[in-house]
N, C-alpha and C positions, 0 to 999 in steps of 0.2 A: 797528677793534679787532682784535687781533693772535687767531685762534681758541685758546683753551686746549684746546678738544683734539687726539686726536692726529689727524695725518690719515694717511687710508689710502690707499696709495700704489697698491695694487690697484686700490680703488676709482675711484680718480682721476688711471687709468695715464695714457687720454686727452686730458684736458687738460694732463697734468705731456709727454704728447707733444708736443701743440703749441706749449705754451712752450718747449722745446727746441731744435724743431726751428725753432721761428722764429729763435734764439740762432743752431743749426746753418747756416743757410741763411746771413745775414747776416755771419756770421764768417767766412766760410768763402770767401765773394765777396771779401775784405778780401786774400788773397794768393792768389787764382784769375787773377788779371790779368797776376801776372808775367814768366811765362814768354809770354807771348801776346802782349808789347811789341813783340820785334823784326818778325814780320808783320804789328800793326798798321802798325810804322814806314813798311815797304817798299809796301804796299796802298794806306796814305792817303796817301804820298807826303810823308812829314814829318819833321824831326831828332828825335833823341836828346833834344834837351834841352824839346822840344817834346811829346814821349811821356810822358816823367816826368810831367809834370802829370797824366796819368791816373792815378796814383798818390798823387799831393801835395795835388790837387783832393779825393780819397774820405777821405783822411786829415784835410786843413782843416777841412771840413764837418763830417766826423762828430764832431771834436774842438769844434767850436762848437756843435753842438746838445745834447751831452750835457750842458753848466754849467744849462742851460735847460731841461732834460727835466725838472725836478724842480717847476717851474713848473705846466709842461703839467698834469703826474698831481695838480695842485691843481687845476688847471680845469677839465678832462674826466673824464668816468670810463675807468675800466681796459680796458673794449671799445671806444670808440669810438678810444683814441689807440691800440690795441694796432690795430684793422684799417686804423686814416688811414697809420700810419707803416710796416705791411708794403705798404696799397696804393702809398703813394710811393714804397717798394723796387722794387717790383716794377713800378710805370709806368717809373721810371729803367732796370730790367732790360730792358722792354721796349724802350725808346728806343735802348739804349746797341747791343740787337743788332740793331736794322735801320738804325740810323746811316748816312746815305751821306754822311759825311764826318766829319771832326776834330771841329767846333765842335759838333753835336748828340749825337756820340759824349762829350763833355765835361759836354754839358747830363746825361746821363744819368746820367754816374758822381757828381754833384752831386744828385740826386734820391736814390739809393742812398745814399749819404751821409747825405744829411738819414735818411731811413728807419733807418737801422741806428744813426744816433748815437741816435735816441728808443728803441729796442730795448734796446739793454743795460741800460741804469738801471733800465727800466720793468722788463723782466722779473726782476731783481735784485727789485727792491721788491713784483714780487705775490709772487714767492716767503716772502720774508721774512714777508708777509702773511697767506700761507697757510699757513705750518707753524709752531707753537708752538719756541719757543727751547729744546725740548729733541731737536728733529728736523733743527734749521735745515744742522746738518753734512752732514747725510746730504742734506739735499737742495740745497744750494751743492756738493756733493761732483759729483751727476749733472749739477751745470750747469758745474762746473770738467771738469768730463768732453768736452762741446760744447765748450769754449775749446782746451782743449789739444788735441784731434784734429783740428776743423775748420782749422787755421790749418796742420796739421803735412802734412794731405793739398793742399791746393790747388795746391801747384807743382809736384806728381807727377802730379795731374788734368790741369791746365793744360797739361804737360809734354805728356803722352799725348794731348791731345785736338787739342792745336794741332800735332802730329807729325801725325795722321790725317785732320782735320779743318779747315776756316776758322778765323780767331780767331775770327768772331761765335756759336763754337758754345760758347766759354763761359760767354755771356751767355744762351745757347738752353738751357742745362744746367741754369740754374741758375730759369729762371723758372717751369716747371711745378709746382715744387717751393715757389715763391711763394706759388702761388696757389692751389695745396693750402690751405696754411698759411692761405692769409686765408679758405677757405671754411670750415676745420674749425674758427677761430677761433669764426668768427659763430655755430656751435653750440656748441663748449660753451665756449667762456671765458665766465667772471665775473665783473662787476663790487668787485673788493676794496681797492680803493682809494678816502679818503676826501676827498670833496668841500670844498674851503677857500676854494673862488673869490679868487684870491688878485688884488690889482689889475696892470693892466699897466705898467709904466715901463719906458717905449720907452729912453732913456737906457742902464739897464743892460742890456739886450738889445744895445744896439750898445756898451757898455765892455766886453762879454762876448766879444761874436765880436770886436772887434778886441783884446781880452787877451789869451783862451787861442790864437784863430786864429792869432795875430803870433807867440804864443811857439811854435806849432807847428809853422808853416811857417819860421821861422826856423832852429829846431833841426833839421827834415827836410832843408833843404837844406844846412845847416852840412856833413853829411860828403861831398858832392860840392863844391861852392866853397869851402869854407875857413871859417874861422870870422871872418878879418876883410873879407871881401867886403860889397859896401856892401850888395847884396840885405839879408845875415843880419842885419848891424848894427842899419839900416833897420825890419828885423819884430822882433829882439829887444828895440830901446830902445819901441818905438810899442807891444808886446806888454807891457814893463813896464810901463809908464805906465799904460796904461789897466787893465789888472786892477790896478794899486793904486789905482785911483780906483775902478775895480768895488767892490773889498772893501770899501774907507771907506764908500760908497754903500749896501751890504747893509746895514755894521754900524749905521746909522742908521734907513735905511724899517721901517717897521713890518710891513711885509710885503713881504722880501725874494724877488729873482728864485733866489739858493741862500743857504741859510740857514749861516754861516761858524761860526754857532755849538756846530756838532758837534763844532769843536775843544777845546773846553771840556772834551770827556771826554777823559782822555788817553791810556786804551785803544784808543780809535778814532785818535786820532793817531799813537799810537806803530803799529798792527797797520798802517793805512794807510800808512806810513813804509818796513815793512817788504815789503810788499804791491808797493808802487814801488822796492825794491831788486830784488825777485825778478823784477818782469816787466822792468823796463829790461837785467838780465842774460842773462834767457830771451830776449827780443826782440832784443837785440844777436847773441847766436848764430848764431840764424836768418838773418841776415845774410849773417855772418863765414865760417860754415862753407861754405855753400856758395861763396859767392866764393872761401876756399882749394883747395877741390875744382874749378871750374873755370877758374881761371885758373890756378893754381899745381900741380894734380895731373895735368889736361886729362879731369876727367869731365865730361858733359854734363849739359843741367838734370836729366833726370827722375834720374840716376844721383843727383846733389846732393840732388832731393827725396827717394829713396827712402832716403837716408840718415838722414834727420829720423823717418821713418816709425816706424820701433821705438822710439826716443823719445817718437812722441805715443801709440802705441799702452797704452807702461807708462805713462804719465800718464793716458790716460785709464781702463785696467782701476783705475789704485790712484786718484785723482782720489774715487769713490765709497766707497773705503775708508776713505782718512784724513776723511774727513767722518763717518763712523761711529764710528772712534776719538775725534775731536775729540768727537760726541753724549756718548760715555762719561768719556775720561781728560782732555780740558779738552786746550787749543792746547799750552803749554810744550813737552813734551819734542816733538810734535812739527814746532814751529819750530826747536827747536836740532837735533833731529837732522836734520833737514831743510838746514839753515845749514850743517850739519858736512860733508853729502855736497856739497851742491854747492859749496863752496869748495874743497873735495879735488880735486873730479872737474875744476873750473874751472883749478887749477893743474896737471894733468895734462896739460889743452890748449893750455899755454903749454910744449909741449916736441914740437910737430910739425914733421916735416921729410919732403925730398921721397920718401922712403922708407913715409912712413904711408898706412897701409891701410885701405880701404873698413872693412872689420870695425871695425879696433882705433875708428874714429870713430864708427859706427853703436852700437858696443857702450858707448862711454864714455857719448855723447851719451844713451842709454836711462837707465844709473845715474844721470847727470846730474838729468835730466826725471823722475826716479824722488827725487829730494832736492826737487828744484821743485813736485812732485806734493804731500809735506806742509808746506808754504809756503800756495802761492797761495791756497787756497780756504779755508783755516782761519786764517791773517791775516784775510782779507776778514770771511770769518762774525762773530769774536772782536768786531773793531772793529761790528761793524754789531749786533750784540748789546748794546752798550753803550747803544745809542740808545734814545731813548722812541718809542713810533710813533710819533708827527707829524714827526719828525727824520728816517726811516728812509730815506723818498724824496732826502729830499737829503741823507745819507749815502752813498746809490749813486751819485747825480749825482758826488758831489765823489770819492768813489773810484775810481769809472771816468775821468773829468777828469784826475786825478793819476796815473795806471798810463798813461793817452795819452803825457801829458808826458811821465812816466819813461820810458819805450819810445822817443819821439822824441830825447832826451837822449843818453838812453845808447846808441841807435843811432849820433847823430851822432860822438859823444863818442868811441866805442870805432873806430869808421871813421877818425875822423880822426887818431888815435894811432895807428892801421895804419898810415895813408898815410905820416903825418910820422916814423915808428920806421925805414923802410925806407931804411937809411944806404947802401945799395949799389946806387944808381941805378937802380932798376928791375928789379936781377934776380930770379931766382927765389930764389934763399937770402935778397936783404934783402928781397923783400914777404912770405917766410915770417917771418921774423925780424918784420916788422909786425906778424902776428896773433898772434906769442907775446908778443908786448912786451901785443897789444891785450887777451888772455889774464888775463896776467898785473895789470894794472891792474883788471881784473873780477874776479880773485879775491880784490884786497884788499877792491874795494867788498863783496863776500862775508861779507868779515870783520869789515866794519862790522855789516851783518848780523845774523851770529854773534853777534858784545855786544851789541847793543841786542835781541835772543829774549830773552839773561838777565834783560833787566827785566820781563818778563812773567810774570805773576801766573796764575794758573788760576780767575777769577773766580766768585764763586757765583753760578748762574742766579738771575736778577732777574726782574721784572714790568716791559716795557718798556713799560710805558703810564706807568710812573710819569711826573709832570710830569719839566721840568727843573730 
């Protein structure tokens, strides 16, 4: 049961800590490995194409445990899967930095994976759990906060650390901080999740990881091989199949692995809709930009990270605000205003050339993340407000599921409209000419956006216990 009162946020700094910082830690590991590719390359003695999998592998897993996570927090309670899934983080962290080789380095980042795909949903749903739906903003606000900073620093970290230090000391950096996390756990978190014992069907667990897995890795790797290379074909048509046999299979058991029926509400459909427009645009940036800045301007990584940096900075000061607003004046105005800035600021980025400057992108990309900032977290909340509690858990499941996808989509998507826009063989003016074409494609998706905010209603706060 959802508490009606309010909770206090003083009172219960320390655990509203540890929930965070376990978000912090795990997100944050997620684009910490980047810049730290090319010394593994040279050290392990391995290719390019062979490295990427340390990337492709964290994103796989985490992307097939999340459909599943909603499972889990029907089986277990709130502490035992909240300390199983940071210990497997952190055994993975452990592995990954004493690695003396490829394949155990690989096992590791696969451990990590697993860990941080059960983390997002879960901590999404004790939250929901612990604050009554008139506080829910403000506290999705301090967790859109962790989302948007930990992902904007790690390739500035990364950057600096792998300059001064081994690669394995990214992996060294980030485990102390683990396992904080799992001791402060075991004191104060709380069991607030409710017990459904829900039955096992091995079936959907394996249409699951080969559904979403196939459509992930398919789409991760669509913007380096092309979109009709047999790899992508291969995981896209095997990744359709089985999630439509996944869903028909929910819509039937009586006790579903994710329960599909949250789409029933159309609030939650629509905000989730919007939710995957905003992250697949945010996530494609992060990308884009920096690749314009080093290949096309000749800054180096940390220069590229530190470019993102004032961007996550204003998301995360205002991230806690517009979750305050939203407690007060309800999501509309600001998804449409939010819709309005970054489709402006999106088409602004479809006009760079080799002339553009550190500032003028540092500065865009801030107002930018500053329109993303009343999007992300107040879509999320809107839709997951809609739900009954017993839904809520696999409300998160299926929203985080769908923001992977979106992000892996619209990465490949907008990558590969770079590569194929560049009419002028390779130079510098036609792979600039790529990312404005790539730009400008993102600002229309923008503006789908835009119209579908206006169907958004400002709902009256409900009783989310109600049945369905």
């Amino acid at each position: 049961m959802v508490n009606s009162q309010k909770f206090d946020f003083k009172k219960n700094l320390p655990l509203m800590i540890v929930l965070l910082s376990g978000a912090f830690i795990t997100i944050l590991n997620q684009t910490l490995l980047a810049t730290a590719l090319p010394p593994i390359m040279i050290d392990l003695r391995i290719s390019e194409s062979t490295v990427q999998w340390l990337q492709s592998i964290f994103m796989l897993v985490n992307g097939i445990m999340i459909p599943i996570t909603a499972f889990f927090i029907g089986k277990f309670t709130t502490r035992r899967l909240f300390l199983t899934a940071m210990s497997i983080f952190a055994l993975g962290t452990l592995i990954a930095a004493t690695s003396p080789n490829f394949s155990i380095l690989l096992i590791g980042r696969v451990l990590q994976g697993a860990g941080a795909g059960i983390m997002m949903p879960l901590l999404q749903t004790i939250m929901f759990l612990l604050f009554p739906i008139e506080q829910r903003g403000k506290a999705m606000g301090y967790f859109g906060l962790v989302i948007a900073f930990a992902p904007a620093i790690g390739p500035s970290l990364s950057g600096y650390l792998v300059d001064q230090f081994p690669w394995r000391s990214v992996f060294y950096v980030v485990l102390p901080f683990a396992l904080l996390n799992i001791v402060a756990a075991y004191f104060l978190l709380k069991n607030v999740t409710k017990l459904t014992n829900p039955k096992m069907d091995y079936l959907s667990i394996v249409l699951s990881t080969f559904g979403f897995g196939g459509l992930l890795y398919g789409f991760s790797i669509a913007g380096n091989t092309g979109w009709l290379h047999s790899n992508v074909l291969i995981s896209l048509i095997v990744g359709a199949i089985s999630l439509a046999w996944f869903i028909l299979r929910q819509l039937k058991l009586e006790q579903p692995i994710l329960e599909f029926k949250v789409f029933k509400y159309g609030v939650f459909t629509l905000a989730t809709s919007l939710g995957m427009i905003v992250f697949a645009s945010m996530i494609a940036s992060t990308v884009i930009l920096p690749l314009f800045m080093q290949t096309m301007l000749g800054f180096n990584a940390l220069h590229s990270g530190l470019m993102l940096l004032p961007g996550a900075i204003v998301m995360g000061i205002m991230n806690p605000v517009t979750g305050t607003i939203f407690d007060k004046y309800g999501a509309k105005w600001l998804l449409l205003s939010g819709f309005t800035i970054l489709t402006v600021t999106t088409f602004m980025f479809a006009n760079l050339s080799v002339d553009t400057t550190f500032t003028y992108l540092a500065i865009l990309n801030a107002v930018r993340m500053f329109g993303i900032a009343m999007i992300m977290m107040p879509s999320t909340t809107l839709g997951l407000n809609q739900l009954p509690t017993h839904l809520i858990s696999h409300g998160t499941a299926m929203n985080n599921t769908f923001r992977q996808i979106s992000g892996s989509i619209g990465t490949a998507a907008l990558v590969t409209v770079m590569i194929t826009s560049d009419l002028d063989n390779g130079t510098i003016a036609g792979q600039i000419q790529g990312v404005n074409t790539a730009f400008l494609v993102s600002g229309c998706i923008s503006i789908v956006g835009l119209l579908l905010a206006l169907l958004i209603k400002n709902p009256q706060l409900k009783d989310t216990d109600a049945e369905v």
